[in-house]
N, C-alpha and C positions, 0 to 999 in steps of 0.2 A: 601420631597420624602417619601412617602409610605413604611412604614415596610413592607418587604417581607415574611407572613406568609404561612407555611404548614400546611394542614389540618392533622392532624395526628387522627385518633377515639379514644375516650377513653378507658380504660385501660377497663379488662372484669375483673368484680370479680370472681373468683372460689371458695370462701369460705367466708362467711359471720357470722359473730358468731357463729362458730363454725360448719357451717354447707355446706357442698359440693355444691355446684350449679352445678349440673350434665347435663343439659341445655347448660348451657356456656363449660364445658368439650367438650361437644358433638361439638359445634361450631368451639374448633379447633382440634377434632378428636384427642383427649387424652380420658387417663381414670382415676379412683379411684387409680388406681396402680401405673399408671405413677404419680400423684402428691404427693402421700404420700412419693414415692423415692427423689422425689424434696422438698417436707419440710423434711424428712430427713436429706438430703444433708446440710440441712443449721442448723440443730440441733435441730428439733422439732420434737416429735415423735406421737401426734394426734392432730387430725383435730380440737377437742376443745378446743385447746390453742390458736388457732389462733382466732385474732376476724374480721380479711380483710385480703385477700392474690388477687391479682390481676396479672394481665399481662399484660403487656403492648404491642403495635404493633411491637415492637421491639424484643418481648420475653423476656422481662426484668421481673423477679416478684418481685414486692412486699410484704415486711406481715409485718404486725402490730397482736404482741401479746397481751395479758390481763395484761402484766407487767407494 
């Protein structure tokens, strides 16, 4: 029997070493504002600490820092 898969699309990057993808922002109608309160939130305080932050279909983010 056949594994039953969902197509789920991949995770969008918002930030790429260290740099906004403002592109992808726009695609889910967010801004520079709203993500820096979302790395905030999780204890990072600029954009070039991160080196990948994504999101996923779910609204899930991910981030991988330079540590």
């Amino acid at each position: 029997m056949p594994a039953q898969i969902k197509y789920a699309s991949l995770p969008l990057p918002l930030i790429m070493n260290g740099k906004v993808m403002d592109k992808n922002l726009e695609q889910i109608s967010q801004t520079r504002f709203w993500l820096k309160n979302q790395i905030q939130f999780r204890g990072l305080k600029h954009f070039k600490e991160i080196n990948l932050c994504t999101l996923d279909h779910k609204g899930r983010m991910y981030i991988v820092t330079g540590e």
